[in-house]
Every structure is written in C-alpha cells, then in structure tokens.
ROLUMLO-140801 format. One record per residue (C-alpha): residue in three letters; y, x, z. Coordinates in pm, whole numbers, plus 50000, padded with zeros to 5 digits. Each point is the difference from the previous one (the first is absolute). Example, Ala and Ser with C-alpha at 12.3 -4.5 7.8 and 13.67 -1.06 7.14 Angstrom:
<sites>
ALA495505123050780 SER503445013749934 
</sites>
This chain:
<sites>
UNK165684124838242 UNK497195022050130 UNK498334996050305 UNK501065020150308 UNK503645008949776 UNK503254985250057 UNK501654983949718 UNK503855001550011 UNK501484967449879 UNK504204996549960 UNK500095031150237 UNK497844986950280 UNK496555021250029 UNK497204968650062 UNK497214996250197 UNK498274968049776 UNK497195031349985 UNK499134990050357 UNK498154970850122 UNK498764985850308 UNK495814999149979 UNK498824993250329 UNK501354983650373 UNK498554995950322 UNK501244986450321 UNK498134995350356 UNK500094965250169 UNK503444990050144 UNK500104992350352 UNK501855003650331 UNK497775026250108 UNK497695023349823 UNK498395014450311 UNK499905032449784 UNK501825031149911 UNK502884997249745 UNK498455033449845 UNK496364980749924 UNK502714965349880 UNK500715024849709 UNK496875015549879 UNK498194965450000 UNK502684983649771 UNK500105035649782 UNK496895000250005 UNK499494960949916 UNK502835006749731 UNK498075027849821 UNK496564981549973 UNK502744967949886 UNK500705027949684 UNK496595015450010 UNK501095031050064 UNK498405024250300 UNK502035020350267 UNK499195029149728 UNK502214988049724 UNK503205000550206 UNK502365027749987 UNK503294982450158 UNK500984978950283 UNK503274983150082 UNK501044980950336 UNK503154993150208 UNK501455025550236 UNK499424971550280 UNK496625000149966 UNK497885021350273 UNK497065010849751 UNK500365031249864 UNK498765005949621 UNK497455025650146 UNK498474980450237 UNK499994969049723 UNK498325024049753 UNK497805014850264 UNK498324970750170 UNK499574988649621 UNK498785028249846 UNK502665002649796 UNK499305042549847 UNK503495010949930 UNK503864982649941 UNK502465019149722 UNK502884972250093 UNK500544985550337 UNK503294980150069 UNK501964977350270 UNK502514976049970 UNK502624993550273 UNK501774966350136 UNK497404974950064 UNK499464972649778 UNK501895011849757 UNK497255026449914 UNK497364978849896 UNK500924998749630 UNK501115036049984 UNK495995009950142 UNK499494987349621 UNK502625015749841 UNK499465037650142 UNK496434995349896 UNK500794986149668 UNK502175027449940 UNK497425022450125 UNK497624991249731 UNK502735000549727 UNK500845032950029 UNK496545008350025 UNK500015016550394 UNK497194975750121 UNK497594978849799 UNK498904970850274 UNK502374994950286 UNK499634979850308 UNK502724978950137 UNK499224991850400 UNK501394983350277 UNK498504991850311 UNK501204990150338 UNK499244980950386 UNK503554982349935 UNK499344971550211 UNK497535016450275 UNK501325033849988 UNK503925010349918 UNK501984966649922 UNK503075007849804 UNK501624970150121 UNK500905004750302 UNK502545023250133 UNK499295035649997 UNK501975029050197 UNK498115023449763 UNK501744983149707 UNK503164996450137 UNK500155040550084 UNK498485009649664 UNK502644997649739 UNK503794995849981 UNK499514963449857 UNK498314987050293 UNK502365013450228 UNK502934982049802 UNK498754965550082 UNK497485000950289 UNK502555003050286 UNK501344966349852 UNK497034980650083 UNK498865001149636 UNK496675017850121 UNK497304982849790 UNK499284992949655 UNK500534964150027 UNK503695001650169 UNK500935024749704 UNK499274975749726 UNK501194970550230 UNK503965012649958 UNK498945004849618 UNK498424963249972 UNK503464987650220 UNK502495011549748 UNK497744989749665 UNK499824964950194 UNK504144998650043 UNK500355014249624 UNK497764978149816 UNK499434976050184 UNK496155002050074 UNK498224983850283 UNK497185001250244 UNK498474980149797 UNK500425021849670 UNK498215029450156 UNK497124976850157 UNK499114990349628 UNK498785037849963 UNK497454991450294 UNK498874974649867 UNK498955011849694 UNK498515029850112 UNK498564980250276 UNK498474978549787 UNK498945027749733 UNK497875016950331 UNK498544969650054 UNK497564999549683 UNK499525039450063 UNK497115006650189 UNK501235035050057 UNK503094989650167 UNK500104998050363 UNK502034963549960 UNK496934985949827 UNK499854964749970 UNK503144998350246 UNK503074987249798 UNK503494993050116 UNK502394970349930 UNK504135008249998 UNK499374980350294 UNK498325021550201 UNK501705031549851 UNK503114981150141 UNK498274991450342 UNK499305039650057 UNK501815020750213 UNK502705019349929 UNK499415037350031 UNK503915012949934 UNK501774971149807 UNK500384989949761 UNK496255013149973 UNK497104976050141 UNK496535010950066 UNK498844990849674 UNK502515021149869 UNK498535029550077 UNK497025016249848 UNK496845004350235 UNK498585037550183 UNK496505009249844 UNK496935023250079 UNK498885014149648 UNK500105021249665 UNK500084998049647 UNK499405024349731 UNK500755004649585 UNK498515022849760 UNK502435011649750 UNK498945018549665 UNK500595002349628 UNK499654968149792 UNK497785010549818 UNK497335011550223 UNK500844967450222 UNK498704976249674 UNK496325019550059 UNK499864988550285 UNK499104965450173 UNK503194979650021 UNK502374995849751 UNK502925018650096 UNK503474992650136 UNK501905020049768 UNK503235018250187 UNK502994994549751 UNK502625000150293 UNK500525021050330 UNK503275005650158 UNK501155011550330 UNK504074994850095 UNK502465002450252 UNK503864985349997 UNK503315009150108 UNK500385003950367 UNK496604996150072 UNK498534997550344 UNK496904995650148 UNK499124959749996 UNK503154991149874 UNK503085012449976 UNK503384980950185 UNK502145027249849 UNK500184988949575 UNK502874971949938 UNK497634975049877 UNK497674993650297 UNK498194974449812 UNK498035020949741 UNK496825025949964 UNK502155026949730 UNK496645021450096 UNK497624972049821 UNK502704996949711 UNK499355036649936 UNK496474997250002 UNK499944968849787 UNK502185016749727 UNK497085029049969 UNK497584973349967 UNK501124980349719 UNK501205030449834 UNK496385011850038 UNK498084974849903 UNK502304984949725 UNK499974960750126 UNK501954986650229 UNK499904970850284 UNK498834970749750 UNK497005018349870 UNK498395005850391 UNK497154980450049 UNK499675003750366 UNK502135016550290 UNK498445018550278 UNK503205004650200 UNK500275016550334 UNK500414972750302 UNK500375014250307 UNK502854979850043 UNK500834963449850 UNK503915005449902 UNK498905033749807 UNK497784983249811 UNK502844976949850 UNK502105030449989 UNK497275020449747 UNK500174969049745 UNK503575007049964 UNK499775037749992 UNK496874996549762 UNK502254977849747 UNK498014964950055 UNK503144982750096 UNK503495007150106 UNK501875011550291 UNK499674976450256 UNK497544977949779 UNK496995004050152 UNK499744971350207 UNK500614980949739 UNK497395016349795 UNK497064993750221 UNK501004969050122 UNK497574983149751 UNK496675017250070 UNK501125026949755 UNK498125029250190 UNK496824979350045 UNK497264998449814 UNK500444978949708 UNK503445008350007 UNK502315025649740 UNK499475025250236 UNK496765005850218 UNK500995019450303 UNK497575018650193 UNK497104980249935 UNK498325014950257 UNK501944991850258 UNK501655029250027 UNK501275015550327 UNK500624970750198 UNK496294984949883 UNK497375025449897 UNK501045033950179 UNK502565020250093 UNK498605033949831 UNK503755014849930 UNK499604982849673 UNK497235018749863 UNK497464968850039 UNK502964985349737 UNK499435028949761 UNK496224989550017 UNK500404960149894 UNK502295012849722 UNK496815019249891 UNK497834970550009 UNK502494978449851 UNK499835018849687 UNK496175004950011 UNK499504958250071 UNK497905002650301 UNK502814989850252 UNK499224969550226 UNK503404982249898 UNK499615013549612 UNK503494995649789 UNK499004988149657 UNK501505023049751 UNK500645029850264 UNK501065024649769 UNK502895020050151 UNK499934999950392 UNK503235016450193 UNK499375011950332 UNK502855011950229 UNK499635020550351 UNK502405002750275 UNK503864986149969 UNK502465012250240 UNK498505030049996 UNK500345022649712 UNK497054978949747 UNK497674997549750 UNK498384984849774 UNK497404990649667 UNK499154984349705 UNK496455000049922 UNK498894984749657 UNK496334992749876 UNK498585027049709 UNK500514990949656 
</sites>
C-alpha cells in the first residue's frame, strides 16, 4: 500500500497508511492554575517535538466539540501557518478514538498530511461534568427524558445500568471493585498518574462511599485539570521519524438501537452496550484478528460495571461472564489480559480517554512505565453509553 492512499481490503477502505508518531500530555492535577487554551498548545506542542515535527508541518487538527479551544486559536498561539482539515467529534468520551480516526482518514485520502489530535480541559477546577447541570438538562431531548427523575448525573445513569447487570448476572460490589484495584494498582508504578504510589485493596474499594448504589466512590473515575495531544500521519513518513510508530490498523466509531445519551433504559435488554458491539465488529473486521490476538486493552473506565460490560461486548468472554473472567487477576499485569496499565481513568487521569490513546502508543513503542512484553496489537475503546469508539494500533512490520 502507498503511503498517504487507502487500500480497500474485502470492501472496507483502510487506514493501516496512518500511524500515530508523536504524543504529549501536560501534568495531571486538580488544578492547573492556567487557561484550558495554553493546556492544549503545551501538550500539541510537547506532542510535535515527541514526533519531531514543528508547528510548520501541520496541516490538520481534530478535537471534541466539548472542548473550549478553538483550532484557530490552537494553531495561532502555536504558530501553526495554515489547516486544509479541521474536525470535531461530539458526545464526550466517546470521541477520543474517533479524534484518530477523522485524522487518519484525513491523511488517507490525502486532505491533510500531519494532523493534530487535542484535548484540553480545567475538569476538576473549572466545569465538573459530574455534578448536576441545568444547562445539560435543557440542552437536548435526552436529558430532559431522565433528569426530572432524579437521574441528573453521570453516576446515577450508569447506577440503574450497573443495578439490572447485578440482578441478571449475578455480579457484585465486589466484581466491579476488582476493576479499581487493578487500575489502582497499575497508577501506582506510574509516575504520571495522579494515584502514584497510592494503591487500593477490595477492602477499601468496599469501605468507600457509595455515590448512587450500587456505585461506591471507587467506582467512579476521578475530575482532572489537563491535556493531551497525538500526531497522526502516513506510515511511512512516521518510520523517519524518532519513535517507532503505532501503526493504526483499526478505528471505528458506533452507535446502537435506541440509543440515548449515557445509556439508554428504552432497548429490551438493559444489560448490554449494542453501541460497543458495533464498534467492535469494525475493529476486528479491520484489523483481521480478533480478541485472542490483543496484547493489551486500554478500555475506557469511567465507570467500574462498564468496564466488565466492554469485555463482553469486545468478545473476551460471554454474556454475563465477566466477573468470572477477571476474578483471577486476568486484567492485571501478568495476567491474559493487561488492562489499562496505566491506570487508566480511575488512576492516571481523567483526560476523556485521550491520555488512554497515548499509553496505547507507548505500549507499542516499549517505553511505557508498566511495559507488556510482546505488545503487539493494543485495542483502545472511548466512551460506552454514549454512542463509542474505538482502536487497534499494531507495531510496523
């Protein structure tokens, strides 16, 4: 396949042309004390020097539709001389892996040569999206559905999800809490990660408080100051430079029947994520392998039960299995299936997943903190009860 073309493989047009070459990310704390606007030029711009690559070379950004910086202030401030492709994704969390695929479709079809991915935000010192919002609740018909029933946060949303998967399948308290501590434990070794050296035991996950039960404290994924940024371009042009690079052989975005903001309380099964099952389809379709050939999983935690959940949807287990799955330090590392190695959400950062996207890179590169022996084919997912996305990135060759 030549660089910068798509190659179309059993119908589907791929985007294995594109790679990731360079990330950046600002500290992660509980509050910058700057401007979410100067958050995302110092991660683009520690993401370009990451590729070796100067504000010149880029042609394209991408970012979510929630985040405040425009692309012409982020390309002003850095210098940045002209964009030919500028995108946004909608719906939260569940944009982070579709940043990646715009721009890696971007530089398929030949429209931009070196696009930006960005997001930046004051999550925990400016605009907390966990707490109840009459903004939200008065600016869509979704909201307005479920907010005058008390169901007003994020967290009381996926608690009615989490009760009905718990009366199903019979998952416990305890089941989610063995997502904590995992990723709990995976921050812990991550200097990056704003849990550093601060571990939990199911003990203590059990000792939290509850927040809307079934969900504890330590169910719920923590509010962050901070940005993080990924260069996208050809493959080709990415092996020139620095780092070896993370090779895009996946991207998928999806949505499901009756879908609803969060989650939806209107499908007969109440138990699934038909959104992720779409997505996961693309991806193995994509990349030709399928769940036994993933080295590592980068999935989104925002919320314990959805983690569980995403093995299912993802084809690691059964319906209803999942408890059973992890129960023996499976998503550990050292286990058959390194999860979020990290920390993920609940232990490095809560960057709307993007901070995710940037261990997969490093995974495949070797430099992570927790490395994965072997970390060939890394999946990434973004967002859940939302519509979702998500990744496979390979190493070259």
């Amino acid at each position: 396949m030549r660089s910068g073309r798509a190659a179309r493989v059993d119908g589907w047009v791929g985007l294995a042309g594109a790679a990731i070459a360079g990330i950046g990310a600002t500290e992660f704390s509980k509050d910058s004390g700057r401007s979410e606007l100067r958050l995302a030029v110092e991660a683009v711009g520690a993401a370009l020097a990451d590729a070796g690559l100067t504000p010149s070379d880029v042609d394209g950004l991408v970012t979510f539709s929630m985040d405040a910086n425009a692309e012409i202030a982020v390309a002003r401030e850095l210098g940045i001389p002209s964009l030919s492709f500028f995108s946004r994704i909608p719906y939260g969390g569940g944009a982070a892996c579709a940043t990646v695929q715009h721009a890696a479709m971007a530089i398929a079809t030949g429209v931009a040569s070196v696009v930006v991915c960005y997001r930046a935000f004051n999550e925990r010192s400016g605009r907390r999206f966990g707490r109840v919002s009459t903004e939200t609740a008065s600016s869509g018909v979704d909201n307005g559905w479920h907010y005058p029933m008390g169901l007003a946060t994020p967290a009381a949303t996926v608690a009615m999800f989490a009760r009905r998967y718990m009366h199903e399948f019979g998952a416990t308290s305890e089941d989610f809490g063995r997502v904590a501590v995992a990723d709990r434990r995976h921050a812990a070794t991550n200097p990056n990660a704003w849990f550093y050296r601060r571990p939990i035991t199911l003990a203590d996950h059990q000792a939290s408080r509850w927040i809307a039960e079934p969900l504890r404290l330590l169910d719920c994924c923590q509010e962050s100051d901070g940005a993080v940024a990924l260069v996208v371009t050809s493959a080709a042009r990415a092996a020139d430079l620095p780092h070896p690079p993370a090779v895009i052989t996946a991207a998928a975005q999806g949505s499901g029947p009756d879908q609803f903001v969060m989650n939806s309380y209107y499908r007969d099964d109440l138990t699934g994520l038909p959104e992720l099952g779409v997505v996961a389809r693309q991806l193995w379709r994509q990349s030709g392998i399928g769940p036994d050939d993933v080295s590592v999983a980068v999935l989104y935690d925002h919320f314990t039960p959805f983690v569980l959940v995403q093995l299912e949807e993802l084809g690691f287990c059964g319906r209803g299995d999942a408890r059973h799955f992890i129960a023996d330090g499976a998503i550990e590392l050292g286990g058959r299936l390194p999860l979020n190695p990290h920390g993920g959400q609940l232990g490095e950062a809560y960057i709307h997943g993007m901070n995710g996207i940037a261990e997969a890179v490093r995974q495949i590169r070797g430099t992570a903190v927790n490395q994965v022996d072997g970390a060939h084919h890394v999946l990434v997912t973004a967002g859940t009860g939302v519509p979702t996305s998500g990744l496979v990135l390979a190493a070259a060759g």
